[in-house]
C-alpha positions as CSV (number, residue, x, y, z in Angstrom):
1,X,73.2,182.4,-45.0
2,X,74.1,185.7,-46.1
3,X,76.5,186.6,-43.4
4,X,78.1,182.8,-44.2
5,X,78.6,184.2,-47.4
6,X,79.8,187.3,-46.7
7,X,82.5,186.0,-44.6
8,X,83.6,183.4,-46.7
9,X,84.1,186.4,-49.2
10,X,86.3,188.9,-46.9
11,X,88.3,185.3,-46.1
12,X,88.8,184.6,-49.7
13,X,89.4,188.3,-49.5
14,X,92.5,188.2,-46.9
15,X,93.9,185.3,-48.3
16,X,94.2,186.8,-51.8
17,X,95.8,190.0,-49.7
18,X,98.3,187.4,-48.3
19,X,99.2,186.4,-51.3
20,X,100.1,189.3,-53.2
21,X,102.4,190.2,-50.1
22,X,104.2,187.2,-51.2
23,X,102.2,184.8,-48.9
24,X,103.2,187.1,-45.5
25,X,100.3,189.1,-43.7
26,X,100.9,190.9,-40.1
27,X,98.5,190.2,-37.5
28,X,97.7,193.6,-36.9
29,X,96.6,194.0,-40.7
30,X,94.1,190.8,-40.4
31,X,92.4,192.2,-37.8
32,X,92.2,195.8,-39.5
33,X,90.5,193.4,-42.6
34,X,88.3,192.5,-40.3
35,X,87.4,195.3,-37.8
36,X,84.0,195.6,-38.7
37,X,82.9,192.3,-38.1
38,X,83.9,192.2,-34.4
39,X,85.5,188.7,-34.3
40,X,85.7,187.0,-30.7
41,X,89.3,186.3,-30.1
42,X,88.5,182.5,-31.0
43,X,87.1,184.1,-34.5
44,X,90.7,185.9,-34.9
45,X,92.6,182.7,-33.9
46,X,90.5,180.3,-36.3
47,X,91.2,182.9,-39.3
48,X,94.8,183.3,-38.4
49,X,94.7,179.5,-38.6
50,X,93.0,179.1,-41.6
51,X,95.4,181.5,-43.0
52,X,98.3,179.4,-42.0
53,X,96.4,176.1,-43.0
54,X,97.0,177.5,-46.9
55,X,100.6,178.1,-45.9
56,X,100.7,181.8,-45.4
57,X,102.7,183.5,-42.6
58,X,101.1,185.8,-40.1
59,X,103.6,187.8,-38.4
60,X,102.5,188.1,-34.8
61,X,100.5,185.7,-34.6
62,X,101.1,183.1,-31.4
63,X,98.6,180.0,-31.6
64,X,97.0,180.6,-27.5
65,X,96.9,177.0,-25.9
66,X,97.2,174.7,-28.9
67,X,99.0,172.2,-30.2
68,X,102.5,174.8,-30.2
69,X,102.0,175.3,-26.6
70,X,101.7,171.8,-25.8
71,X,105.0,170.9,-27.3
72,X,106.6,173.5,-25.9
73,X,105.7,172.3,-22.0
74,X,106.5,168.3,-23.2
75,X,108.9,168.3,-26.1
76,X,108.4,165.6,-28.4
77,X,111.5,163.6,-28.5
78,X,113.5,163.5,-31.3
79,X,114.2,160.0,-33.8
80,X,117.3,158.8,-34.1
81,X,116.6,159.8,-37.6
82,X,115.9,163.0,-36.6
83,X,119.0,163.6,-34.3
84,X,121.4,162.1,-36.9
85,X,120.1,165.0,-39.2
86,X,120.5,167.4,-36.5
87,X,124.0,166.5,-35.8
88,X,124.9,166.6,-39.5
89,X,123.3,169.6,-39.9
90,X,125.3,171.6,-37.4
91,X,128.4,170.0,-39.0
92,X,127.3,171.7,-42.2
93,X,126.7,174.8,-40.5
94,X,130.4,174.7,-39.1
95,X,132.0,174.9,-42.3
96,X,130.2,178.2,-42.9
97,X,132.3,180.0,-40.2
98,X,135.7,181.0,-42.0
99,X,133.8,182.2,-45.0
100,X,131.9,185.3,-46.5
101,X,129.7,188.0,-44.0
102,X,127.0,186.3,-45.5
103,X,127.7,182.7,-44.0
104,X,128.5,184.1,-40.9
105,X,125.2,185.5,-40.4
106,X,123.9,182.4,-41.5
107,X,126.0,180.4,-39.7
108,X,125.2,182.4,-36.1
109,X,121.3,182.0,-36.8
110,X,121.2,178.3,-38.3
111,X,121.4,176.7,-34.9
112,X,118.8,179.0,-33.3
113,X,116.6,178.1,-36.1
114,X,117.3,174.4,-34.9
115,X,116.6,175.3,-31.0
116,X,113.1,176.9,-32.0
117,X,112.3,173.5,-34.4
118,X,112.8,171.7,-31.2
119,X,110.6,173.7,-29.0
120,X,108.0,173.8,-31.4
121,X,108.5,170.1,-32.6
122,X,105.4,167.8,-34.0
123,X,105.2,164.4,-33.7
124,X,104.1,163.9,-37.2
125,X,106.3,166.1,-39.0
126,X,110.2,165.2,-39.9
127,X,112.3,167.8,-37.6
128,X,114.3,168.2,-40.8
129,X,111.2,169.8,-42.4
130,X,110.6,172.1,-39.7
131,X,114.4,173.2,-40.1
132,X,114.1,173.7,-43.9
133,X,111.1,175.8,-43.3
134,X,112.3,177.9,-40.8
135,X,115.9,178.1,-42.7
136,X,114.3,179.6,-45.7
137,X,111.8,181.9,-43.5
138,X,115.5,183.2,-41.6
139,X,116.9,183.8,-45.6
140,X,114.0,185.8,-46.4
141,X,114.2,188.0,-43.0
142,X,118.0,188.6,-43.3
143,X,117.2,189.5,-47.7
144,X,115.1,191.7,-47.0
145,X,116.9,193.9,-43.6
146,X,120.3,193.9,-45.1
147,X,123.8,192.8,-43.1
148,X,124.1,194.8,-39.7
149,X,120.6,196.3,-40.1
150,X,118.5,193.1,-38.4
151,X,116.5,193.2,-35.7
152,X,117.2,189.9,-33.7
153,X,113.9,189.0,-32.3
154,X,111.8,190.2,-35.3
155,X,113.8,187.9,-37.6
156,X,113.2,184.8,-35.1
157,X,109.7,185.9,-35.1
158,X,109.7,185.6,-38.9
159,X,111.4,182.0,-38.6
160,X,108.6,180.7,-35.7
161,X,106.0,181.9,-38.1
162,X,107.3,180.0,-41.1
163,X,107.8,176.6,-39.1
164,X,104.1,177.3,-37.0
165,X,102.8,177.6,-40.8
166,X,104.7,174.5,-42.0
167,X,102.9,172.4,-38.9
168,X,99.4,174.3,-39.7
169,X,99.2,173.8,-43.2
170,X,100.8,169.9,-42.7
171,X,98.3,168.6,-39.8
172,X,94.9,170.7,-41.9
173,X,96.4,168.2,-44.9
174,X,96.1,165.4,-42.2
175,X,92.7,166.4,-40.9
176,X,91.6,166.6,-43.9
177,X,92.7,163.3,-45.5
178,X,90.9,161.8,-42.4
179,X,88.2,163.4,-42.5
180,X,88.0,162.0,-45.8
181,X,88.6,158.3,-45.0
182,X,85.9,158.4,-42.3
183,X,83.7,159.7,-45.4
184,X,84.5,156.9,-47.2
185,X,84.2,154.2,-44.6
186,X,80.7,155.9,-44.1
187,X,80.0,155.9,-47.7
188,X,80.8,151.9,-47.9
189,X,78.5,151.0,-44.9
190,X,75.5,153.3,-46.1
191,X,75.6,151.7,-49.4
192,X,75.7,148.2,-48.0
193,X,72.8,149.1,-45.7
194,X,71.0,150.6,-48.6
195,X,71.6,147.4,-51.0
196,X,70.1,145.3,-47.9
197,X,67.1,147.6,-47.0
198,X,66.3,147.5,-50.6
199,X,66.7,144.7,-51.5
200,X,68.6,145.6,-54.9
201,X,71.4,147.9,-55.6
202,X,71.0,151.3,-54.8
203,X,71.7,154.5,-57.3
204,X,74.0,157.5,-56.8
205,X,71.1,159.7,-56.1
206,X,69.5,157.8,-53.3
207,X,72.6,157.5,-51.6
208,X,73.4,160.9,-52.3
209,X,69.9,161.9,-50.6
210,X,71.2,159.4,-47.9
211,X,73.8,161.2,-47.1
212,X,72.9,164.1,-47.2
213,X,76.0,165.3,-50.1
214,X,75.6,166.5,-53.8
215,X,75.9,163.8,-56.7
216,X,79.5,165.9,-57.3
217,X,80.4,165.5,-53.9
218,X,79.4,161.5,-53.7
219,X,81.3,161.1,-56.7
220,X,84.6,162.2,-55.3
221,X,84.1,160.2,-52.4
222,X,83.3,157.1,-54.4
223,X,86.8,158.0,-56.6
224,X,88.3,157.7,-53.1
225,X,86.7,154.5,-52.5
226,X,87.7,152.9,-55.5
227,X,84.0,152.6,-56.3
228,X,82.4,153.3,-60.2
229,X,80.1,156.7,-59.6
């Protein structure tokens, strides 16, 4: 228990590092955090996750045979939705040609930022929201290097970290919310069990005890459920 808590510490620990580097964190300095604990590479992957899940951006970091990797072998095809946005999106982009430096950087990484939202598109997120994300991940890259001082690669590295984030922190908000709903189909068959076992109804604690969840934790699912606690 001890070691549980001890590593839920040093993860509260990198995420509040994470944060104060204004939500960015390079691989190599999560597994420095964590070099003493000699994490299997499934460990490493799990925190990187974790990381992402609470929409930080690890710098580095390549998801190993997931859900990324996957898409990238059998692209999800696109919505007509999704390709009408794409087409007007390179139309706005066009306009951005004949203007200022600035627009012309943007306007000669925009539409590799929509290539790598392709390749790393997810069937349950909008392809305009993986553009946005990477869009404002290629504005902070080219801020912070300055015109003519960018290194190509590292700033598309930034971008695929800022749209792998987006997909993390999205389908943990998923998994979660099921997670949730199975809870609270279990919830409703326990009680209704409970109330026939019984004979009568059946209080908060006993089903509590039931399931084996704290009186604060039944309550919340019973909120869910539409339920009084």
């Amino acid at each position: 228990m001890a070691g549980k808590l001890e590593f839920r510490a040093k993860l509260s620990g990198v995420l509040e590092f994470a944060k104060s580097k204004g939500g960015k964190i390079a691989l190599e300095d999560v597994e420095k955090y964590f070099e003493d604990d000699q994490l299997s590479q499934e460990q490493m992957d799990l925190v990187c996750e974790y990381l992402m899940s609470q929409k930080m951006v690890v710098l580095g970091y390549v998801k190993k045979g997931g859900t990324i990797k996957e898409k990238k072998e059998e692209p999800v095809a696109l919505s007509k939705e999704e390709q009408a946005y794409i087409e007007d999106y390179l139309r706005d982009i066009a306009q951005l040609r004949d203007n200022n430096m600035e627009e012309v950087r943007m306007a000669y990484y925009l539409p590799k930022v929509i290539e790598e939202a392709i390749k790393m598109h997810h069937p349950d997120i909008f392809i305009g929201d993986m553009i946005q994300e990477g869009s404002i991940s290629l504005m902070l890259a080219l801020n912070a290097t300055g015109e003519g001082k960018e290194d190509e690669a590292k700033i598309m590295e930034e971008v695929r970290a800022g749209i792998q984030t987006l997909i993390e922190s999205q389908t943990e908000t998923k998994r979660q919310d099921k997670k949730m709903v199975e809870r609270v189909s279990e919830l409703e068959e326990t009680i209704q069990n409970m109330k026939e076992e019984f004979g009568r109804e059946v209080s908060a604690e006993e089903v509590a005890e039931r399931l084996g969840v704290t009186e604060e934790e039944l309550g919340d699912i019973l909120k869910l459920a539409g339920e009084d606690s």
